[in-house]
N, C-alpha and C positions, 0 to 999 in steps of 0.2 A: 460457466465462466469461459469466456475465450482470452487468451494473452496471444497478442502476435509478438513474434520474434524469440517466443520464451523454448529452450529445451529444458527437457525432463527427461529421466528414467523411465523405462518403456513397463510395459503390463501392471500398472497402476487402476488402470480406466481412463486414460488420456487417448483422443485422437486429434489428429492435424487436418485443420480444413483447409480449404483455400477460400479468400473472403477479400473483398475492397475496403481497405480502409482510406477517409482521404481522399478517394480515387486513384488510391494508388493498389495492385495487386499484394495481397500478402497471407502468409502463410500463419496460421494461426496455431495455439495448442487451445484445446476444447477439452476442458475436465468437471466430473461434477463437485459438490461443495465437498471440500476436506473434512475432516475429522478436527477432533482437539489435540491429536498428536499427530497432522502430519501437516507438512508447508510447504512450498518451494523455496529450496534454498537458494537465497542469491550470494558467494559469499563478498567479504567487503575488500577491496580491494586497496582501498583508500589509508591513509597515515590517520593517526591519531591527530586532532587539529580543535581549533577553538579553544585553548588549554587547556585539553582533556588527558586522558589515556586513551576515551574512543574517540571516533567521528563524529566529531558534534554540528559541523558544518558540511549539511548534504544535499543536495536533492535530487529528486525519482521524475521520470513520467512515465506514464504506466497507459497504452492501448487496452482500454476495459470492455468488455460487452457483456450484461448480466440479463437473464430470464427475464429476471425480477430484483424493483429496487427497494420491493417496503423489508421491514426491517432494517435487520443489523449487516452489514456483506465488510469484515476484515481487510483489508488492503495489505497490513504488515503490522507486525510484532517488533520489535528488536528482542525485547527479555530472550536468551539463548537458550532458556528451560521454557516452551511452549505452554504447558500445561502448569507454568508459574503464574504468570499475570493476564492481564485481558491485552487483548490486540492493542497497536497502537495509532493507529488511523484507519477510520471506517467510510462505507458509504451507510447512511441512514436515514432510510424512509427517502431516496434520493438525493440528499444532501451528503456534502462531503465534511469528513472533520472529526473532531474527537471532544469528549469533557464538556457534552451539552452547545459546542461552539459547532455548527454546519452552515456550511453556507452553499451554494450553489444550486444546480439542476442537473442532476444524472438522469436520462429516459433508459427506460428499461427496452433489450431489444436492438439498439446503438450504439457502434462504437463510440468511446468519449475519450478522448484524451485527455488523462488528470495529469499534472504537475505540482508538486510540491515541493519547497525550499525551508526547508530549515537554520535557524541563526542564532547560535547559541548569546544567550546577552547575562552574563553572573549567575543571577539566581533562576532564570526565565529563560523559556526558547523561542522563537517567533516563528509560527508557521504560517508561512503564505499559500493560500491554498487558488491553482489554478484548473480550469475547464476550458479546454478547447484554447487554450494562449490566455486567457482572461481571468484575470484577477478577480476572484467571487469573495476572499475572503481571508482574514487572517485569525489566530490564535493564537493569543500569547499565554504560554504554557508556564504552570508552577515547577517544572522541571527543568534543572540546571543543566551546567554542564556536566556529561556524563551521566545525566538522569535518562527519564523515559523517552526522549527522542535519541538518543546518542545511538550511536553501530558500534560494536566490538566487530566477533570474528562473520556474523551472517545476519543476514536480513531474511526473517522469514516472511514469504510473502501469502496470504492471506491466511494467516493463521491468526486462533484466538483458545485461550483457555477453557471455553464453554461450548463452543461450536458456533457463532457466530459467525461463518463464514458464507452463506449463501452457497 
């Protein structure tokens, strides 16, 4: 996995390339697939919102470049115990998405720019799932507010409880 712009903790097995994304220059971190207890932590910076206690109204874009896209590849987790539940937005089989719902086209090999928005609505959350600015796709999730799309104190990022992380 390549993340540009992302820092890390050093002597993990992380190195920094340099790579275009865009056409634009940029500095990348390049690490292999995680384990099920470990992730990048992003942490949340943001208020409690949508009438939560957490972040219920968020969204990410994420500079991705994978090997490979078959299978399951983790994006992020919220659950703050890793090894508690499964990830919470995946790439799969190149599609983006979660709960059977993917839509889009990730190539393997290319940076892609994904975008995601989350909007918490009562009982539901609405994920609008983007590639490259373009809207591939939404989910509308059985989790409320302060359920499995919400942020407490960190967003781990491509973690998953089984190792589904590419």
């Amino acid at each position: 996995v390549l993340i540009a712009g992302m820092a890390a903790p050093r002597n993990w097995g992380e190195t920094y390339v340099n790579t275009t994304i865009s056409g634009n220059p940029a500095t990348a971190l390049s690490f292999s697939a995680l384990t099920n207890t470990q992730s990048l932590q992003m942490p949340n910076q943001a208020a409690a919102n949508g009438g939560g206690a957490k972040t219920n109204l968020w969204s990410i874009v994420m500079d991705v470049n994978f090997p490979s896209v078959s299978g399951f590849k983790a994006l992020w987790q919220t659950d703050q115990n890793i090894a508690g539940s499964d990830g919470d937005f995946f790439i799969n089989n190149g599609a983006i998405g979660i709960s059977s719902s993917y839509h889009g086209a990730v190539p393997a090999n290319e940076w892609t720019r994904i975008a995601v928005t989350v909007q918490p609505n009562g009982t539901t959350a609405r994920l609008d799932k983007y590639i490259h600015g373009l809207l591939v796709g939404t989910t509308d999730s059985t989790a409320g507010i302060d359920g499995r799309h919400s942020v407490s104190s960190l967003l781990h990022l491509f973690a998953d409880e089984d190792g589904e992380t590419g």
